[in-house]
C-alpha positions, 0 to 999 in steps of 0.5 A: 556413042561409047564412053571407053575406060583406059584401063580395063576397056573392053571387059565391060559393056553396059547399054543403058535407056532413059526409058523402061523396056529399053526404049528412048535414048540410049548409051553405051558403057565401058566404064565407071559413069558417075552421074549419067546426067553428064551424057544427057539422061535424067535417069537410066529406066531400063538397061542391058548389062551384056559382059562383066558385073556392074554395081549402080546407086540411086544417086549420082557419085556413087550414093545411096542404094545400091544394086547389083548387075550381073548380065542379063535385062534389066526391062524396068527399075524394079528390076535393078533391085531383084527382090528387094524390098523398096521400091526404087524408082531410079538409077543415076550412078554406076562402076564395074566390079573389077575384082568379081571372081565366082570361083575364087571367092572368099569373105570372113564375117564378124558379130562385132565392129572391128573384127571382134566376136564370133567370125565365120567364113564365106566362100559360097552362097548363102540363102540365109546365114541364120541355116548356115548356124550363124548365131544372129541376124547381124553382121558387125564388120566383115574381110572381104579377101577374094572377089566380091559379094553382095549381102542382102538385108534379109533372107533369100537375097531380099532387101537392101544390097551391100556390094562388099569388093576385095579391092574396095577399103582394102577389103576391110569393111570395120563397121556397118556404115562403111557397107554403103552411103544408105547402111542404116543397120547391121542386118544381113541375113543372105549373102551370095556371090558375084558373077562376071 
């Protein structure tokens, strides 16, 4: 069973089990699914991302943690967030990335809210943007103006993901809340590009 997408269809294929080490039922994506309780699983407990870059969230419609997948398997839940910090214990929402672009991207940071204070350009990744001299562990608002990253809480990519998208809020993300349903902090210590 395949659930098309009328715009992009094609440029994306994800395969998503109700059961860890890609066992159980499964589904195949094509597009943005909102709450996979709609096509009969609880939650998604392993997944296989075989083209285009996919964000999910913890819970239906889009909300709360969220991770990014890029190509690749993904055996088991805690896969779905690399290096993060907190365990994660599902996946139940999910959207491709449409305006991901490696090459082409590029983001400006700011210390403040509003695009105020000290501002820094991004167009690579970035272990940690404390050795890239930026002066504190938080970012007040951010410009995404090409393609898409995902920042990451602390250093060397661990912690919560924020999928920052050029296309999402036009781009403009004025204040930490808006990086995420579950943004509690404007800490970002790591950010590095998205692959297609």
């Amino acid at each position: 069973m395949t659930h098309q997408c009328t715009k992009f269809s094609g440029h994306w294929k994800m395969i998503v089990f109700d059961e860890e080490c890609f066992q159980g039922r499964r589904h195949e994506f094509t597009s943005e699914c909102s709450n996979v309780m709609e096509f009969g699983f609880e939650s998604v407990r392993s997944l296989r991302v075989e083209s285009g870059a996919w964000v999910g969230y913890e819970h239906a419609a889009y909300q709360g943690q969220q991770f990014v997948l890029e190509r690749g398997d993904y055996p088991q839940c805690d896969a779905f967030g690399g290096s993060n910090a907190y365990h994660v214990e599902r996946l139940t929402s999910f959207r491709p990335i449409s305006c991901a672009n490696h090459r082409e991207c590029r983001m400006t940071i700011f210390e403040k809210e509003n695009f105020l204070g000290c501002k820094g350009e991004i167009s690579d990744d970035y272990p940690s943007l404390q050795a890239m001299g930026w002066g504190n562990n938080e970012v007040g608002s951010l410009r995404v103006h090409a393609g898409a990253f995902v920042c990451y809480q602390y250093p060397g990519y661990r912690g919560y993901q924020y999928i920052m998208e050029c296309d999402r809020h036009c781009g403009d993300y004025k204040h930490f809340r808006e990086f995420g349903s579950h943004s509690q902090t404007p800490q970002i210590q790591s950010i590095r590009r998205i692959q297609q």
